[in-house]
C-alpha positions in Angstrom: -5.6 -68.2 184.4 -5.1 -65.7 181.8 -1.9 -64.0 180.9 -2.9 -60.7 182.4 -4.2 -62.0 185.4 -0.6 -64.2 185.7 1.3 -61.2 184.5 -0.6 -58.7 187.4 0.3 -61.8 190.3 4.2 -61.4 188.6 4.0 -57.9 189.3 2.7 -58.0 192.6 4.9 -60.3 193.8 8.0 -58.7 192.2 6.6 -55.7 194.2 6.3 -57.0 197.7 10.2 -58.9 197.3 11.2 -55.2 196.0 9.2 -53.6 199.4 10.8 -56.3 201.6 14.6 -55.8 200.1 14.1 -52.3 200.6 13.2 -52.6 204.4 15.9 -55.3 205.2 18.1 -53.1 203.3 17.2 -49.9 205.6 17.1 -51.7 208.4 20.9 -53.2 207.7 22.1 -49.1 207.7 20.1 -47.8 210.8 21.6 -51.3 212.3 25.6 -50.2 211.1 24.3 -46.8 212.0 23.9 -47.5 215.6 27.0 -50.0 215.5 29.1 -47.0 214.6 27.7 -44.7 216.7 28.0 -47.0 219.8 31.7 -47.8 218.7 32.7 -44.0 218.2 30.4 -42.7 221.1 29.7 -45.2 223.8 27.9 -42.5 226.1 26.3 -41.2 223.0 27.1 -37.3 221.2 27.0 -35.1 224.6 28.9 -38.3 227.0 25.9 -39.0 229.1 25.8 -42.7 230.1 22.5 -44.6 229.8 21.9 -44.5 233.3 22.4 -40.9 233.6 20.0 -40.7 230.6 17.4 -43.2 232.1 17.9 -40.9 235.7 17.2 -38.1 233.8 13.8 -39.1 231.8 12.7 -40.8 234.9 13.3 -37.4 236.5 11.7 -35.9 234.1 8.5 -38.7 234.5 9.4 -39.4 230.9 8.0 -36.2 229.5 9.1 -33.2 227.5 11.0 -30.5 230.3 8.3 -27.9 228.3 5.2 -28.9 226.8 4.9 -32.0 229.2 4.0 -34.4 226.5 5.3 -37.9 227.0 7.8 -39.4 225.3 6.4 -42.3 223.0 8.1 -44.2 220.1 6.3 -41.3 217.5 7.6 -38.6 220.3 11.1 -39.1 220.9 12.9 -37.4 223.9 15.7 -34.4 222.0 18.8 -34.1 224.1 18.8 -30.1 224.7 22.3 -28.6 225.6 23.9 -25.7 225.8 25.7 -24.7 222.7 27.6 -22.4 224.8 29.2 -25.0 227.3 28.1 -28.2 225.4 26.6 -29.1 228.8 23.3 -30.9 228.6 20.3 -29.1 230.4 17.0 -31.6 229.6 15.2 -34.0 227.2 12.8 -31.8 224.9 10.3 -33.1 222.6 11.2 -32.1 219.0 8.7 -29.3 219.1 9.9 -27.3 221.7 14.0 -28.4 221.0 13.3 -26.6 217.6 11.1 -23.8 218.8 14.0 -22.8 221.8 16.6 -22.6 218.5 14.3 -20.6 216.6 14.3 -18.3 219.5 18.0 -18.4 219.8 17.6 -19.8 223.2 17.2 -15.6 224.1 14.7 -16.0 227.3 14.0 -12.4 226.3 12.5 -13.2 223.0 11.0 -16.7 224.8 9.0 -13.5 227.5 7.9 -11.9 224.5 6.5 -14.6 222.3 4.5 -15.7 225.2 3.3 -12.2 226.2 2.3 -11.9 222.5 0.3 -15.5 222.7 -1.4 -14.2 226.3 -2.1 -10.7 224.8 -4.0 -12.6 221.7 -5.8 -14.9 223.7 -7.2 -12.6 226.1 -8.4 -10.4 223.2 -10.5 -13.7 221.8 -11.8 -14.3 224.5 -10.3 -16.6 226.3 
């Protein structure tokens, strides 16, 4: 072997440790993460038990409360609440748990954003 072709291997080898640090690494803070958050919130941020969390997915046939879609390990299930009472209403996909705050959770505006969508679609054609 030549020096450049040894020095390339070096390289790539000093690379893929480096990639594999860095992954044990993350996953070592998502695992004290969780550790933490299980510690300072055993029935998680809004106090629903994982039964009462399972209930309410299977209720839900494991699907977003809106758009339907189901829940996958891309598509994770957002705990929607009310930020009035801090009482929890449904599991939304990220989608529509950020498109209800946009909206200020106002059903009003919610009526009018889908008359707008209706009013366009019929003018297309559809």
């Amino acid at each position: 072997m030549n020096g450049s072709h040894t020095a390339k291997l070096m390289r790539e080898k000093l690379r893929k440790e480096k990639e594999l640090a860095v992954g044990r690494y993350r996953e070592f803070v998502v695992d004290k993460m969780r550790e933490h958050r299980d510690r300072h919130y055993p029935k998680g941020p809004y106090g629903l038990s994982i039964a009462t969390r399972e209930f309410m997915l299977e209720m839900q046939s494991h699907s977003c409360a809106i758009c339907r879609r189901p829940f996958t390990k891309k598509l994770k299930p957002c705990t929607d609440h009310c930020h009035d009472s801090g009482k929890v209403r449904a599991f939304l996909c990220n989608g529509c748990n950020t498109g209800l705050g946009f909206f200020r959770e106002s059903p009003e505006a919610l009526r009018r954003a889908a008359e707008y969508v209706e009013h366009h679609i019929t003018l297309r054609g559809e």
